[in-house]
Phi, psi and omega in degrees: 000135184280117158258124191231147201213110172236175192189142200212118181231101184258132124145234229239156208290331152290353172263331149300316178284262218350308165281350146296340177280355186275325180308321195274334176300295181317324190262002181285304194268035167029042175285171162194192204037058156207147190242156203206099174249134193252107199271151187221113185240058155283349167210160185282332143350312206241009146248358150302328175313297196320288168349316169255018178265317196303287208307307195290349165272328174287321172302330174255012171192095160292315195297332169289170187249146190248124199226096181245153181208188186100138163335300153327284192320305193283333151318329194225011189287011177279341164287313183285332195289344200257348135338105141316314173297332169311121147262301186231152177236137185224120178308163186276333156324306209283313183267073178239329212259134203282331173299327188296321151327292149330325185277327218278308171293333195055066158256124170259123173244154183274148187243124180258155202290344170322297217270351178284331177293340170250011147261322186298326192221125213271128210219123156246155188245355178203157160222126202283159169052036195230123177285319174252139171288108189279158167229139180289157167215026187169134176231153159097142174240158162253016170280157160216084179317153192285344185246017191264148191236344223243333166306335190280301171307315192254337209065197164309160197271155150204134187278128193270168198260148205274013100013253176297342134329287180298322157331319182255333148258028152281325160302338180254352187272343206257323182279016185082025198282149155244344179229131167225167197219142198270132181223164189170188186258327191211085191278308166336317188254023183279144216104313192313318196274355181293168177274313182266170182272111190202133159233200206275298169357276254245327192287321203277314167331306199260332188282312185305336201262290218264000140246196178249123189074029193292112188272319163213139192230116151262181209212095175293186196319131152236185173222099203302010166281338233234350162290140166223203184296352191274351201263317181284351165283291164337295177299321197288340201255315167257139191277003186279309216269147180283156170282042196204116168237175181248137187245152181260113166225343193341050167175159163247029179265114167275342166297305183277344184287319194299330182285328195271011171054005148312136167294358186229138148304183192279313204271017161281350174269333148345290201269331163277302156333319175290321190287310191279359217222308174297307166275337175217100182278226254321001180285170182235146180261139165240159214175091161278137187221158183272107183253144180078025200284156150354130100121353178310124166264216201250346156276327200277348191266323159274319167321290231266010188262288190314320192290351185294303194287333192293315180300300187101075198255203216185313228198055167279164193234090178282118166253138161295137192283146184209100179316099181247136200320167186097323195264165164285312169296357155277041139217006187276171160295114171274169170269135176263194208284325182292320165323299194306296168314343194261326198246020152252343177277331184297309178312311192302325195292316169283328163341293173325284184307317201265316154337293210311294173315295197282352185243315150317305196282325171295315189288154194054041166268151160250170180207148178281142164221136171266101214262101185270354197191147143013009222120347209197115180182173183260153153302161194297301217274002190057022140332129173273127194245154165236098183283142197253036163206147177301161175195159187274139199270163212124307203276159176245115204258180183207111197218139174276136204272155200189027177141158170227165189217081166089236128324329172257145189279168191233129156237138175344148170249128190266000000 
């Protein structure tokens, strides 16, 4: 029998640390024949994926034992369990925790006040085959938008503390990470469940004070109503934070925001983009936006067009709207699925064009790259670059832009 330890990861960048704390947890107890897929049900799309990683895994590792976990799995577990390919399902509470591993070999580990501290708070000692490093700084949300599903999955936000935060990129900065990048579920609100007076702002402040070599700290998904000053002091004064945030805005409808229990109008993401554009003109916008949500029309579907242009966003995540049972937007008047679809492909395309502006607007620039592969790496704004010589990956270059290909910036052979 071939022995093998496999990990299967779908969906967002806290799903992805998660699964290096499971890799190591796992190689702590020498398991090996089990495969471990960390599953993602932010659309019904991407729990069908799942569905079909579990079949396609047993056929190509009979002899493993099949372990899903990740939100679907915790949302659903009666379903994956009804798997035939299914051995276990383990909740996103549990699979962080060094015991849930233990139990899996039937090791009973004794739990010392040491070791509670290291089932509760998810800790890597590497992140393998990864040029930047993500770190959780938060799980869980208190919002609860009418089409979100994943506050049901995750729970109440709650933050870890930055202590073990500054800590944990120091460990990855000692292994030789040049990026790290802050990941949760709701990052925006972190600090709120703490005892001290702390935010996201006030969090990036002390990691920069509290470690050494630190080279470049992105900022995964905000929800720029949830900024504040502290925060906006922080980005304009270190050049350490890239210059690219991803805005959670999904619409550009002040009518479709109100249905979706968003907290912000169009023109406060207006006005904070003019604002981060203003103290830092080189930054770039990323944007997840919804095309087709319940009772949305063929105006209100333009407006979320116009706003593409209004924000100057740049790197968009068109989700097609995917009703999930449970939610207040699955009982709303869908929009139907060929609508949906005509006006998620309409989004991409002004994605397209203005992405299209902004990388035209780049040549004959020098730009930092982050050599993530071969041949291949990124810009401080996340720009995809095609470097025309190998470099070790990892390393941080300096290279001049001289064309674009598609998507990608073209740099110079030096």
């Amino acid at each position: 029998m071939k022995n093998n330890l496999n990990f299967i990861t779908f969906g967002c960048k806290l799903n992805a640390f998660e699964t290096q704390v499971m890799k190591e947890k796992a190689e702590h107890y020498n398991l090996s024949n089990f495969s471990f897929i960390n599953s993602c049900a932010v659309t019904n799309q991407a729990v069908k994926q799942t569905r079909q990683a579990i079949r396609k895994e047993r056929r190509e590792n009979p002899d493993n034992k099949i372990i899903v976990t990740g939100c679907a799995a915790e949302l659903h577990p009666n379903e994956f369990m009804s798997m035939p390919e299914v051995d276990c399902i383990i909740g996103n509470h549990e699979k962080t925790k060094l015991s849930t591993f233990g139990n899996l070999v039937g090791i009973k580990k004794d739990i010392s006040e040491e070791n509670i501290i290291e089932e509760e708070t998810p800790f890597i000692k590497n992140f393998d085959n990864r040029t930047r490093a993500f770190v959780q700084i938060q799980n869980g949300c208190d919002h609860r938008c009418t089409f979100c599903i994943i506050p049901y999955a995750r729970g109440q936000s709650r933050s870890i503390d930055q202590e073990t935060i500054i800590r944990q990129i120091q460990t990855l900065l000692d292994k030789g990470y040049h990026e790290i990048i802050l990941t949760g579920v709701d990052i925006t609100s972190y600090g709120q469940d703490l005892n001290e007076k702390i935010n996201l702002g006030i969090l990036i402040k002390n990691i920069i004070k509290g470690t050494n070599n630190l080279k470049r700290l992105r900022i995964s998904s905000i929800d720029s109503i949830e900024i504040d000053d502290d925060f906006l002091e922080v980005f304009t004064s270190e050049k350490i934070i890239m210059p690219h945030l991803h805005l959670s805005l999904q619409s550009g409808n002040d009518m479709i925001l109100k249905r979706m229990l968003r907290r912000h109008q169009t023109k406060d993401a207006i006005a904070f983009c003019e604002k981060i554009q203003k103290v830092r003109p080189e930054s770039v916008f990323g944007a997840d936006l919804i095309a087709g949500f319940p009772t949305e029309s063929d105006s209100m579907h333009k407006s979320t067009k116009k706003h593409i242009t209004d924000c100057n966003l740049t790197y968009l995540h068109i989700f097609p709207f995917s009703a999930k049972q449970g939610t207040p937007a699955a009982r709303m008047p869908q929009v139907e699925k060929k609508v949906i679809q005509k006006r998620s492909k309409e989004l991409r395309e002004v994605g397209g064009q203005r992405l299209n502006i902004f990388l035209i607007n780049e040549v004959g620039k020098e730009k930092k790259v982050l050599v993530e592969k071969p041949g291949f790496g990124r810009t401080e704004q996340y720009s995809k670059v095609l470097i025309p010589e190998d470099n070790n990956q990892g390393t941080l270059i300096t290279k001049k832009i001289i064309g674009i290909n598609k998507d990608q910036l073209m740099a110079q052979l030096n």
